[in-house]
BATORMAR-23767 format. One record per residue (C-alpha): residue number from 1; residue in one letter; chain; x, y, z. Coordinates in steps of 0.001 Angstrom, whole numbers, always signed. Example, Ala and Ser with C-alpha at 12.3 -4.5 7.8 and 13.67 -1.06 7.14 Angstrom:
% BATORMAR-23767
pos,code,unit,xx,yy,zz
1,a,A,+12300,-4500,+7800
2,s,A,+13670,-1060,+7140
***
This chain:
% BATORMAR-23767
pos,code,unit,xx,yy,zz
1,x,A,+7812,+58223,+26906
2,x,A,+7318,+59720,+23670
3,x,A,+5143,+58739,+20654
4,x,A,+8096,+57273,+19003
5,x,A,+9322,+55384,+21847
6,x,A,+5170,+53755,+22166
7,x,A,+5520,+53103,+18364
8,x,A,+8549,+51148,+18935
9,x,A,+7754,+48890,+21713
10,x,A,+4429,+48146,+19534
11,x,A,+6700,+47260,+16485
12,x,A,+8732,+44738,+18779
13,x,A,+5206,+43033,+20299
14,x,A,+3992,+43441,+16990
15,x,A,+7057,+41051,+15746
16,x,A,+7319,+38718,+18798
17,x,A,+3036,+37985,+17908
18,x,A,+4148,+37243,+14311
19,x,A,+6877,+34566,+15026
20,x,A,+4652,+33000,+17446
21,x,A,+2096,+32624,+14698
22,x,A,+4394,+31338,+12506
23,x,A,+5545,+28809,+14774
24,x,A,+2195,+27813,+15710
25,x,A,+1039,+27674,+12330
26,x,A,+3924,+24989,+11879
27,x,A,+3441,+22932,+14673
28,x,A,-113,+22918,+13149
29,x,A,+884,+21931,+9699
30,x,A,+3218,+19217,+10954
31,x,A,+242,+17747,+13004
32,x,A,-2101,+17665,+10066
33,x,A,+274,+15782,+7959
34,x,A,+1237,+13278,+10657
35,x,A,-3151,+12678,+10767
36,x,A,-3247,+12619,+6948
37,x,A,-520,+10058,+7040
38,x,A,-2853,+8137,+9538
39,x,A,-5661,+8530,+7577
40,x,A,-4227,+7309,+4776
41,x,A,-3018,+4605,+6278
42,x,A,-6165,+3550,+7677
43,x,A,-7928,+3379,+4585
44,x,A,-5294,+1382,+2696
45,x,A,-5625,-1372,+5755
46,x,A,-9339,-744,+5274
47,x,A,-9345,-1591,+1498
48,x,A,-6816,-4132,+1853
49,x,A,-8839,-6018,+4558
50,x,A,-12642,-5639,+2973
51,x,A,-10953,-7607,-367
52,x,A,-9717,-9985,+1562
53,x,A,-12548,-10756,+3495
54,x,A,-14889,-10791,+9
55,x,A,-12569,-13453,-1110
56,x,A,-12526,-14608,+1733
57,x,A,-16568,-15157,+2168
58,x,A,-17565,-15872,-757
59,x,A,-17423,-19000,-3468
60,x,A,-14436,-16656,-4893
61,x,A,-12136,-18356,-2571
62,x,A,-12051,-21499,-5292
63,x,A,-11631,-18856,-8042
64,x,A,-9048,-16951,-6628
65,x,A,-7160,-19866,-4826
66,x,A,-7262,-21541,-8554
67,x,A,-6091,-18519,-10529
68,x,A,-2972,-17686,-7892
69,x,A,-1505,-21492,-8432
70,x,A,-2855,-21174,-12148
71,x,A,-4575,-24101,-12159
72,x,A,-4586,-25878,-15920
73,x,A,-8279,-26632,-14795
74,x,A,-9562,-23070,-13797
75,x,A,-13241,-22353,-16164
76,x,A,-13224,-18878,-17909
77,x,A,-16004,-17913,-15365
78,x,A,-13327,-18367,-12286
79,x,A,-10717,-17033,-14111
80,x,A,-12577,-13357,-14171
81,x,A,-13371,-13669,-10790
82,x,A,-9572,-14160,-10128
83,x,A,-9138,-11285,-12769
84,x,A,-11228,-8753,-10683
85,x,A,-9928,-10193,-6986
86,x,A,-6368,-9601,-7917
87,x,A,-6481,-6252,-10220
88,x,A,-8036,-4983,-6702
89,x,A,-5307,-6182,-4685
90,x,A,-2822,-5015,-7340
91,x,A,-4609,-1518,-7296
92,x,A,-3860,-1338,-3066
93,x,A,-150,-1867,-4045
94,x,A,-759,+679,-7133
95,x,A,-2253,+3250,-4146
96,x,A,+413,+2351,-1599
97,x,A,+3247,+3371,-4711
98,x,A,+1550,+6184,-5350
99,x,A,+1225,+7836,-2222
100,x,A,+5081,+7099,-1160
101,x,A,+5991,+8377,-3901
102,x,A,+3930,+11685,-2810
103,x,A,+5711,+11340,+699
104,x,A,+2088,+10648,+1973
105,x,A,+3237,+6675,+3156
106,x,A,+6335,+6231,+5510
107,x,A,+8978,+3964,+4607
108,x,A,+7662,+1251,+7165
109,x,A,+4427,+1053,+5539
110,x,A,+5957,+1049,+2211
111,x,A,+8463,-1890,+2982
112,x,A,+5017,-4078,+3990
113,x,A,+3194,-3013,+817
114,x,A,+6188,-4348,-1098
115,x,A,+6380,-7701,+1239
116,x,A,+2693,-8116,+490
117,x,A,+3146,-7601,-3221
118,x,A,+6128,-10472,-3286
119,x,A,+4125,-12774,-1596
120,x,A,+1193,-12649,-4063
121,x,A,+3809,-12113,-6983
122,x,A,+5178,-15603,-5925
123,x,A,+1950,-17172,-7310
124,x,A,+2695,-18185,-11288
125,x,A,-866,-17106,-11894
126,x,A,-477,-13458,-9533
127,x,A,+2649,-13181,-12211
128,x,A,+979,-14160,-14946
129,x,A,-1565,-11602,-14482
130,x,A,+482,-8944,-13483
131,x,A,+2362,-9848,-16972
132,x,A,-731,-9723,-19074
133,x,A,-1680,-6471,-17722
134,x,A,+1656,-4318,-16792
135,x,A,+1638,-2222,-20438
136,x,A,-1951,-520,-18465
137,x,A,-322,+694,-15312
138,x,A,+1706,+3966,-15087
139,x,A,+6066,+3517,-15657
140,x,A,+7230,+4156,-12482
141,x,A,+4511,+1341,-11041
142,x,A,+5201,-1001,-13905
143,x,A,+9402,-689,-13406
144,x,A,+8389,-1573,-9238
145,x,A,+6692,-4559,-9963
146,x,A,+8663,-5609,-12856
147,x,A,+12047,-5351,-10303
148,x,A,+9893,-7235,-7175
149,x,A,+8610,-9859,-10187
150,x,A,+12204,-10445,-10847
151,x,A,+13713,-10829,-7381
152,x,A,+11395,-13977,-6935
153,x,A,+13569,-16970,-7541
154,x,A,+11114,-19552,-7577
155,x,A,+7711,-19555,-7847
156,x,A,+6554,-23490,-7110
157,x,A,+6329,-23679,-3065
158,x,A,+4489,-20274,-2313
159,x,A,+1793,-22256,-1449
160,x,A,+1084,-20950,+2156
161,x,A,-1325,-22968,+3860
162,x,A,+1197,-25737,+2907
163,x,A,+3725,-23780,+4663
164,x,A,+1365,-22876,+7476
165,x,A,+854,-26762,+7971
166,x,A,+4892,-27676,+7912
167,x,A,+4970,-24647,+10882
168,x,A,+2189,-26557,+12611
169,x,A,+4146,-29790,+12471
170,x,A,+7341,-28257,+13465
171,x,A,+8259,-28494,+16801
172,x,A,+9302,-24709,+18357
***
């Protein structure tokens, strides 16, 4: 076997050691995107759940339950603790947008963060806010919420412990 004949076989291990790095190196990127994905996830359902339990726990609950239904009797006081509850809430759906729109949430998660947005757009005083403060948030974001604002036909009867109550009283 001559030096040439060495030099090629080394050339074609040399090649075959390449492509399996490349391939590895894929399989590897694919998995670190499908645990960002998690990840990202996982702190959206974090966020998502910790202001929900501060509402939740706290004396905010009349506050925030009285600026949803915009209540002609909610105090200036209550009204900025509705303010704060529900510009955090609005910035989950702000960070869920975002990130689909980076191709960092699937479509699954993205169809729930618009289901949750509809529900709390439903409120008069959820839409009233998002109304009185849509001009701050970025165009694409605004045009979202603007088209799930608009697909809500009515607004009185998105009261849900009422509904929860009816289901209780219903037989199965």
């Amino acid at each position: 076997m001559s030096l040439l004949d060495l030099g090629s076989i080394g050339s074609f291990v040399s090649a075959i050691a390449v492509v399996a790095s490349v391939l590895y190196l894929a399989v590897q990127i694919r998995q670190a995107s499908t645990n960002q994905r998690g990840t990202m996830h996982q702190m959206r359902a974090a966020l998502s759940t910790d202001v929900m339990l501060r509402i939740g726990e706290t004396k905010l609950l009349a506050s925030f339950r009285a600026g949803l239904t915009g209540a002609p009797d909610i105090t200036e006081e209550q009204f900025w603790q509705f303010f704060y509850a529900a510009s955090a809430i609005l910035r989950t759906t702000e960070n869920a947008f975002a990130q689909y729109e980076d191709g960092l949430v699937s479509d699954v998660h993205m169809a729930s963060a618009k289901a949750s947005a509809k529900s709390f757009l439903a409120y008069p005083g959820y839409s009233a806010l998002w109304n009185a403060t849509r001009l701050g948030r970025e165009a694409r974001f605004r045009a979202f919420m603007d088209q799930l604002d608009a697909e809500i036909l009515t607004r009185p009867g998105s009261d849900v412990f009422q509904q929860w109550k009816f289901l209780l009283d219903t037989p199965s």
